[in-house]
N, C-alpha and C positions, 0 to 999 in steps of 0.2 A: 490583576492580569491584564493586560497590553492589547490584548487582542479579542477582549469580551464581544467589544461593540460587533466585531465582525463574526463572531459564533451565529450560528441561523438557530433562530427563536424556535426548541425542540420543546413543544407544551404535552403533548402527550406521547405514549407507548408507541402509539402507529407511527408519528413523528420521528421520533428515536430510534425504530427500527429501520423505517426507509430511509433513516440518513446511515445506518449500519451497512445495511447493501448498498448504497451506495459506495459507501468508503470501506468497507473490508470485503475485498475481491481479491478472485483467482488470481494469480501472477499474468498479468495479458488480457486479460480478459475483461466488460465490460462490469459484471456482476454475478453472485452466485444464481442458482434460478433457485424457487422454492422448495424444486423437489432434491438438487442438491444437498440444501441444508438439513430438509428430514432424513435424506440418509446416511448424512456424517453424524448426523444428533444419533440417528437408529447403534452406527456402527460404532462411535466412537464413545457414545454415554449408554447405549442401551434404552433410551426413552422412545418410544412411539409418537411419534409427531406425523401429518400428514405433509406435504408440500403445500397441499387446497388449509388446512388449520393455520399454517405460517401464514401464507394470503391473505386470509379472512382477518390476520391479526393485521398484517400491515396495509389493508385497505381500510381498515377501521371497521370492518363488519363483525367482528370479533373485538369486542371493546374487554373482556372481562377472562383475560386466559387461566388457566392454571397454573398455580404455582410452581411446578413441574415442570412444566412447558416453558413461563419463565426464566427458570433456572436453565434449562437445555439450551434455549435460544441464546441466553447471555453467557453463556460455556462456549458453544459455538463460534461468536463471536469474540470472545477474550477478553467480556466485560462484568462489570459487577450485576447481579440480580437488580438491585438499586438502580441503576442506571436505565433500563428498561423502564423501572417501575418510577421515576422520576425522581427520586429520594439522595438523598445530598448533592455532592456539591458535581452535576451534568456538566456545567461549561466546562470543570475541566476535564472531565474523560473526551468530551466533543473536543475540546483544544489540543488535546494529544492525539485523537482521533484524526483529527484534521492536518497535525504533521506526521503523521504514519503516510497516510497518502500524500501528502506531498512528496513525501522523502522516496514511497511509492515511484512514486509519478518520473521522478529523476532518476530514480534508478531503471526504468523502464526506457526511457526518453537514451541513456546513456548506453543500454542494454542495444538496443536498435543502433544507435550509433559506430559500438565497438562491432558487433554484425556486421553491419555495412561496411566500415576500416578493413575487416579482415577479410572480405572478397578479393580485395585488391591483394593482387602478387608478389610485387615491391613490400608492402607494409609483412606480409607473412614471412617473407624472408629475415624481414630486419626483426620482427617477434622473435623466431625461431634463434635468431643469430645468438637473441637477448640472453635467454635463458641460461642462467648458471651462472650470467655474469655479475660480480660484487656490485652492491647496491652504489658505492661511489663511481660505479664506470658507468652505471645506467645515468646517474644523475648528472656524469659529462656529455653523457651522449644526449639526453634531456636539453643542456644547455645548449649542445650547439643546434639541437632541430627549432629549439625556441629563437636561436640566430639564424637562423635560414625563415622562417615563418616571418621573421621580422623583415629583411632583409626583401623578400618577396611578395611583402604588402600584406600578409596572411592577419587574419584574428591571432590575436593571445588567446593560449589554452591557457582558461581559470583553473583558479584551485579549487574551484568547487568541480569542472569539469576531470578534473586528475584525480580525484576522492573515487 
């Protein structure tokens, strides 16, 4: 894999969990909090977990959880039991971990963007106008705003920005 060297070196449980919240978060939001998680574990598997027990795991003062707990945590998250527990192959769930958020992160960045586009007046009009129209007449009208954007010094819209 391509992109080993740049994986952050997860040695243990508390490791692998704090880089869990970090990277599997609310839509907008910075991260889940610990009491959150015990009560989607509570509602959603029926496990009793504390917010203060999740803590203690991912502060390392909880070095030795239950297997139960385990499994809850790793359900919550949308990961293998293993991967908590260190056991096969971590780089790549952290590798696909790590384009989840990214992909995250642009869909968010994009999200705030088209927000912004649609305050304006002009753009709501020309949205509203859009709709219903054959996908080959949105794609003429694409071409010529892409001529006007040029024409008026503007950035090219990517295609990764049009995704």
């Amino acid at each position: 894999m391509a992109d080993r060297e740049e994986l952050p070196a997860l040695r243990t449980m508390q490791e692998r969990l704090r880089f869990l919240f970090q990277t599997v978060r609310p839509p907008g939001k910075a991260r889940y909090s610990f009491r959150q998680v015990a009560e989607a574990i509570k509602t959603e598997q029926g496990v009793e977990i504390s917010g203060q027990y999740i803590q203690q795991i991912e502060s390392g003062e909880r070095r030795n959880p239950g297997v139960v707990q385990v499994r809850a945590l790793a359900g919550f998250f949308g990961v293998p039991p293993e991967y908590l527990l260190g056991v096969g192959d971590t780089d790549k769930v952290t590798g696909e971990l790590r384009r989840l958020r990214e992909a995250i992160e642009v869909r968010e960045r994009l999200d705030v963007m088209m927000d912004d586009a649609m305050r304006d007046p002009d753009l709501q009009g020309i949205v509203l106008k859009a709709r219903g129209v054959p996908p080959r007449y949105l794609q003429l009208v694409a071409g010529m705003l892409d001529e006007v954007r040029r024409i008026e010094g503007l950035d090219e819209v990517t295609d990764q920005e049009r995704a």
